[in-house]
C-alpha positions in Angstrom: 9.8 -12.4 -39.4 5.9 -12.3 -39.4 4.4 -11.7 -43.2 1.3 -11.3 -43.9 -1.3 -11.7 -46.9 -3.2 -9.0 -48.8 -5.9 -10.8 -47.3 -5.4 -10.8 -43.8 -4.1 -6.8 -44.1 -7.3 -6.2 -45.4 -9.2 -7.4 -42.3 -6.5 -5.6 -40.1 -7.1 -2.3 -41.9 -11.0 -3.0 -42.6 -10.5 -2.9 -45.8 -11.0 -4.7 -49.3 -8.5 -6.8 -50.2 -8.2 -5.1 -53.9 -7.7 -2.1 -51.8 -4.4 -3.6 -50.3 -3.4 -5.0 -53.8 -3.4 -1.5 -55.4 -1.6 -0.3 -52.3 1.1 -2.7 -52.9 0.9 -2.4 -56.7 1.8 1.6 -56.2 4.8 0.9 -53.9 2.6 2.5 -51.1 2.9 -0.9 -49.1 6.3 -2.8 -49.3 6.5 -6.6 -49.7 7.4 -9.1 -52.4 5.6 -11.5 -54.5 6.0 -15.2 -53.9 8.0 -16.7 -57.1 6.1 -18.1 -59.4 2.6 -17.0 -58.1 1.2 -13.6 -58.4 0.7 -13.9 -54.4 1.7 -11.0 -52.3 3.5 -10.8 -49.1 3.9 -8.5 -46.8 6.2 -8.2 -43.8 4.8 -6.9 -40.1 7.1 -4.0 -40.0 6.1 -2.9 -43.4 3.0 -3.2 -42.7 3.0 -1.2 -39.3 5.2 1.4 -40.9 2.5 1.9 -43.6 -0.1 2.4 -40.7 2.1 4.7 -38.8 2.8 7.0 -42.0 -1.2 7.3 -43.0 -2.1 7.2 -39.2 -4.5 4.2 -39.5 -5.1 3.0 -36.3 -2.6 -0.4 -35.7 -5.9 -2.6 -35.2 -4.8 -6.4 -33.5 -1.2 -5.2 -34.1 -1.2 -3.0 -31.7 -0.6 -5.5 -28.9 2.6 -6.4 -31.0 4.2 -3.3 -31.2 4.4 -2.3 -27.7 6.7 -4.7 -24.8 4.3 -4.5 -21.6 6.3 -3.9 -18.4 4.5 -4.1 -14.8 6.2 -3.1 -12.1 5.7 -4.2 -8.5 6.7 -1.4 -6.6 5.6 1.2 -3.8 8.7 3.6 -4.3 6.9 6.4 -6.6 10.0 7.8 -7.1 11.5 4.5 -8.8 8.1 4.2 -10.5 8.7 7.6 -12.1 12.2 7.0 -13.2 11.2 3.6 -14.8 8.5 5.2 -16.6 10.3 8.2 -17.8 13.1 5.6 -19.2 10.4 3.9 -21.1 8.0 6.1 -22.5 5.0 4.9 -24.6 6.4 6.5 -27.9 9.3 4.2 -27.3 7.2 1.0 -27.8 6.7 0.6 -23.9 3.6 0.0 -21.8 4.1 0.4 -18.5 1.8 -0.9 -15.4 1.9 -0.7 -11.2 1.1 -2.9 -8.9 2.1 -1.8 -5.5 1.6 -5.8 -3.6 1.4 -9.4 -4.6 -2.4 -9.4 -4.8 -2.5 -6.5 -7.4 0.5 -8.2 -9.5 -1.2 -11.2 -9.8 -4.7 -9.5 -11.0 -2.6 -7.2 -13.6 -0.6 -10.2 -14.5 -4.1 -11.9 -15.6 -5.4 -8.8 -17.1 -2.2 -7.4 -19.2 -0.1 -10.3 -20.0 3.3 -8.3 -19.8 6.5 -9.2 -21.0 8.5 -8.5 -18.2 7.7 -7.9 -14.5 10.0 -6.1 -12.3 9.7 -6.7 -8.9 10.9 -4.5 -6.3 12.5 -6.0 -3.3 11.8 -3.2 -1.0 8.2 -4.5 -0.7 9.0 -7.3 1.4 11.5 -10.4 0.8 8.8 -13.2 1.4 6.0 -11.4 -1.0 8.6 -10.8 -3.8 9.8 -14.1 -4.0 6.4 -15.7 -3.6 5.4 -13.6 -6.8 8.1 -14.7 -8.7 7.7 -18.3 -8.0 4.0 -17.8 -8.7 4.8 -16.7 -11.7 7.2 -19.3 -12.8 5.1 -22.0 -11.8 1.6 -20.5 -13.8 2.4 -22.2 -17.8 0.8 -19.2 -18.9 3.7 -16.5 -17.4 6.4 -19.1 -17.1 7.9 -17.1 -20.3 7.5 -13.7 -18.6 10.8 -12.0 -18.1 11.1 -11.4 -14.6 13.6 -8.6 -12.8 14.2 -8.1 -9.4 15.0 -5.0 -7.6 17.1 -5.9 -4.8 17.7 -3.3 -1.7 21.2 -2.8 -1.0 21.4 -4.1 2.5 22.0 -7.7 1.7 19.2 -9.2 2.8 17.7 -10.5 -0.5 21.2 -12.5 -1.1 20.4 -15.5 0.5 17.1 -16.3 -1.9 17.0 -19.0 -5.1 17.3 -16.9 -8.0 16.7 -19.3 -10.6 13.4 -18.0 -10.6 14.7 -14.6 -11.9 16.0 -13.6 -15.5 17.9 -10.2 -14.0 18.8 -8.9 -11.1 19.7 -5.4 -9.9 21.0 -4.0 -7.0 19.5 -0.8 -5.8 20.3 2.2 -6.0 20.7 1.5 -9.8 20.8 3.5 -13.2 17.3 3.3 -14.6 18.8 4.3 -17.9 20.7 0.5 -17.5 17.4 -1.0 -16.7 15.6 0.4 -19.2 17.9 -1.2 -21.8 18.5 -4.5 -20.6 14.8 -4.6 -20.4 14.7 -3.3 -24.0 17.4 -6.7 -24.6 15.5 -8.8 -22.9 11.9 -8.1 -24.0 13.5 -7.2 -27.7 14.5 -11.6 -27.8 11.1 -12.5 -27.5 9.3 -9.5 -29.4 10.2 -7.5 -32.6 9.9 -3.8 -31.2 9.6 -1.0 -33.7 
């Protein structure tokens, strides 16, 4: 669990630090005090809870509180159901990229957490984009989630490159919450 120090929430909220102090002193901001030390602490999801009640912008945590998805796919209709099982309010950011050239330029840009990666785009480019990404230090971490066309012909590829696989058609309620699993391990979603 990330804490934080009435210092470093004051820079977040752009405010004084005796600012956040009286918050805390009033009960307004939850935390604790460091034993013997007058020091205050205060944990990340207090912190964005208090910004969420007074509707102060989230500032640099607002990268923290939201698991960034891209999905590599051309099938609008699978876009749409992906996106409607993870909307933004949920703590979900959600990208296209419809070939291997465009998932590698939103890979750079957004830094998701997970990519899914839709089969039905072509075998050779969706394996090549998830070997790219495996082999790049910087998205080695990335969850990765393939989308695999029911006819059997994506059996036959190494999928140690993958985290998850699933076979289409599929439940994009299921997806949606194994990506919420699998994203929720590495980030602490509110």
């Amino acid at each position: 669990m990330k804490v934080f120090t009435t210092g470093q929430v004051a820079k977040i909220c752009k405010v004084a630090p005796r600012t956040v102090s009286k918050w805390f002193d009033t009960g307004r901001l939850k935390g604790y005090r460091i034993p013997g030390s007058q020091d205050r602490r205060i944990p990340r999801d207090c912190l964005i809870k208090f910004l969420k009640d007074h509707n102060m912008p989230l500032g640099e945590l607002e990268d923290e509180t939201k698991a960034k998805v891209l999905i590599v796919a051309q099938d609008q209709v699978l876009i749409d159901n992906v996106r409607r099982e993870l909307p933004a309010e949920k703590s979900f950011s959600v990208a296209v990229a419809s070939s291997g050239f465009d998932a590698g330029i939103q890979a750079e840009s957004l830094h998701p957490d997970c990519i899914v990666v839709d089969f039905s785009i072509g075998r050779a480019e969706s394996v090549q984009i998830c070997q790219n990404l495996r082999r790049n230090p910087d998205f080695n971490q990335i969850v990765l989630i393939a989308l695999l066309p029911d006819d059997g012909s994506a059996a036959s590829f190494d999928r140690s490159c993958i985290n998850e696989s699933f076979r289409k058609p599929f439940d994009a309620a299921l997806l949606a919450e194994r990506l919420r699993s699998l994203v929720g391990k590495k980030k602490e979603l509110v």
